[in-house]
N, C-alpha and C positions, 0 to 999 in steps of 0.2 A: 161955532168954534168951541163956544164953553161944554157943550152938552157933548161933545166929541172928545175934548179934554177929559171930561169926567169920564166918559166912556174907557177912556186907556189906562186911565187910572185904577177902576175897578179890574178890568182884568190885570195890571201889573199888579195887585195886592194880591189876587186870589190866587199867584204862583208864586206865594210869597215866601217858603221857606229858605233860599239861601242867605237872607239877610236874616229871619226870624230872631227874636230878641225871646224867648221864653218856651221851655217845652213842657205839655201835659199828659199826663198819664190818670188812665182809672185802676185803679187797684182797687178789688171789693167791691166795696159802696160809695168809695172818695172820689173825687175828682180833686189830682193833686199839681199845682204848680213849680217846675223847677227851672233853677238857675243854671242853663248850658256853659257857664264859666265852674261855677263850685258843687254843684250839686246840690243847693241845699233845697227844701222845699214848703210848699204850705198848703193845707187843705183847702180848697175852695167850696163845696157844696158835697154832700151825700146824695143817695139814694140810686148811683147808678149801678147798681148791682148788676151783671147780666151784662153789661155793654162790652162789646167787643171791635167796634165799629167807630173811630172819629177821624176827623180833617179839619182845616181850618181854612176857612176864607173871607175876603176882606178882614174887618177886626173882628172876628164872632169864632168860635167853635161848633162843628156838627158833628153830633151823633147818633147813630142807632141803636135804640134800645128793645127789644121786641119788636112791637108792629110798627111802630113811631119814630119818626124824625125828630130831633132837637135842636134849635139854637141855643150857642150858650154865650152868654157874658162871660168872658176869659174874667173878668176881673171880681166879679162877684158871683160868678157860677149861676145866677140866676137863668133862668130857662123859657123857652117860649115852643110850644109843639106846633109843628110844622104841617107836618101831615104822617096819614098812617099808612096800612099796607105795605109792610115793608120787611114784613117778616119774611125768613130765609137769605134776606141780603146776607152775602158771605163777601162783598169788597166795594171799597169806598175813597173817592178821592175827590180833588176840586182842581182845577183850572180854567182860565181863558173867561172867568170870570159865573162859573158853576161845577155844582159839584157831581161828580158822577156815581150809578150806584149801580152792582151786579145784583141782578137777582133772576134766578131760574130760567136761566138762557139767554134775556137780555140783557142790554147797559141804558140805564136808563140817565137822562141829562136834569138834573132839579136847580129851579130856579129859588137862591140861598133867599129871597126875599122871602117869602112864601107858602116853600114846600110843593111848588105845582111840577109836574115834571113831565117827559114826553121820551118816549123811546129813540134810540140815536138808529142811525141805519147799518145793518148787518145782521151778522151771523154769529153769535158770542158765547153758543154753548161750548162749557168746561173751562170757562175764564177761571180763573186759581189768583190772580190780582191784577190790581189796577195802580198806577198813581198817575202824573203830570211831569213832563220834563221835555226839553225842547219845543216848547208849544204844541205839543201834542199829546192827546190819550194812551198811554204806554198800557199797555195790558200783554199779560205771561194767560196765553188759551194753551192746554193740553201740552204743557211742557215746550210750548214755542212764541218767543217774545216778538209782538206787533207793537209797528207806531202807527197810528190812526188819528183820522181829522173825525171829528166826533159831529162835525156838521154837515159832510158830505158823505161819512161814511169810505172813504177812501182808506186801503188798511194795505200793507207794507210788512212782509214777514222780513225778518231780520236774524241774521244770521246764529248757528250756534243752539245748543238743547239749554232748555231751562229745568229739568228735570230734577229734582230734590230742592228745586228752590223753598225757602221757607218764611222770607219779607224779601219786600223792595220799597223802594220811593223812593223820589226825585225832588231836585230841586234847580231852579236854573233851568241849563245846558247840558245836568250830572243825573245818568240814572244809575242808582244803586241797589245790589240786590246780594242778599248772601242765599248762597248755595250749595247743602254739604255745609263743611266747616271754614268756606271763606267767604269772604268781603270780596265783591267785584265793582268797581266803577267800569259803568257801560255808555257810548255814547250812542244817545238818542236816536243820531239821525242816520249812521252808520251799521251801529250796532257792534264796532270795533269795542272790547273789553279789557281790563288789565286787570289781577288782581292785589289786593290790597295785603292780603293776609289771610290766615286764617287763624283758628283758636274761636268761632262765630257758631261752633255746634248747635241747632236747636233753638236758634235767636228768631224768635217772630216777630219783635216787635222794632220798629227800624223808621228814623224821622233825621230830616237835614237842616240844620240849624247855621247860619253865619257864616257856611263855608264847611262848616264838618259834620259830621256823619254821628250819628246818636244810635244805640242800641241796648236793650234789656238783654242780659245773659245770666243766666242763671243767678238773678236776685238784685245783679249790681244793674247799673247804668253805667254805658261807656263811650266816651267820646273816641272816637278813632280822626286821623289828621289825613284827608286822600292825598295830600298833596307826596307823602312819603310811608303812611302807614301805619305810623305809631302813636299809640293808642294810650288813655288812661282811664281809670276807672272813678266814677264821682261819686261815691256812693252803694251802699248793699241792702237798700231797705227797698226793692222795688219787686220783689218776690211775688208771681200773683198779679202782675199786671196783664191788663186783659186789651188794654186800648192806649196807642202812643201817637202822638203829631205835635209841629212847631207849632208856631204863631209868631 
């Protein structure tokens, strides 16, 4: 019974953005921590220059840097490398207790202990992103959004073009994705959409914190509320960010 406890527990953390209590961004060579209430922030560690690639699971952050995988200590940014080969990953996520990673056709599943990883089953050429939501592997392939069990390989087109999409990610039950110049919340299991707003032109970088919706726009960060749409800005010094997720 304890070892099965444990077991639910790790995958409840590693889909842990709707409650996340802290969001990070690389910008440059910093890895910077901010406060999803005020914005304000504080450097953790250098040297990530190049990254464009992070998630977070249980209490750790992961990224890609070049060829290599990273663990990070959210708290002191200290780092432990994982494994390599990983160069060309173009998308990254974690859930159900691992985190997922695209690269040159496949999706491949890494175990966050480790860095060991094994290819999931399918077909995944022209995947464009990935994240977690509804307990399942959400991926946008060739401008058309699947929910996928990433262990069986079972995959589910869902309805609707995704075409100019530019981020997504999920958190919970909530998959989000701006496309064009709006914000959509999309559910997972349906694929039913509403959208949020727009004013989201050219927004790549997109993370779910506590219930709201985070995103980089031209410099600022901004909290948007899905529940009705309206949105505030925390901040303009995020100009140049190259990698965003909770914790």
């Amino acid at each position: 019974m304890r070892t099965h406890l444990a077991l639910l527990a790790v995958l409840a953390v590693c889909s842990l953005p709707v409650s996340a209590a802290w969001l990070y961004a690389i910008q440059g060579d910093v890895l910077y921590k901010a406060d999803p209430v005020t914005g304000n922030w504080q450097s953790i560690s250098d040297t990530w220059s190049g990254t464009e690639l992070m998630t977070s699971c249980g209490s750790n952050l992961f990224a890609i840097q070049g060829d290599y995988l990273y663990k990070i200590n959210p708290a002191t940014g200290e780092w432990t490398q994982l494994s390599d080969t990983w160069e060309g990953t173009s998308a990254l996520t974690a859930g159900g207790g691992s985190l997922y990673a695209y690269q040159n056709g496949s999706i491949f599943r890494i175990h966050p202990a480790d860095g060991s990883w094994e290819p999931i089953p399918g077909e995944y050429d022209g995947t464009q992103f990935l994240a977690w939501a509804g307990n399942a592997l959400m991926l946008i392939q060739n401008d058309v959004l699947y929910r996928t069990d990433p262990v069986t390989g079972n995959i589910s087109r869902l309805p609707s073009s995704y075409s100019g999409t530019t981020a997504m990610a999920g958190g919970g039950d909530d998959l989000y994705v701006i496309q064009g110049d709006v914000l959509y919340w999309v559910d997972p299991y349906s694929g039913d959409y509403a959208s949020l707003g727009g004013g989201y032109d050219g927004a790549t970088e997109l993370a779910v914190a506590g219930g709201y919706v985070y995103c980089i726009w031209q410099g600022s960060l901004w909290k948007t509320d899905p529940d009705d749409g309206s949105y505030e800005s925390l901040g303009s010094s995020w100009d140049g960010t190259t990698a965003f997720c909770a914790l």
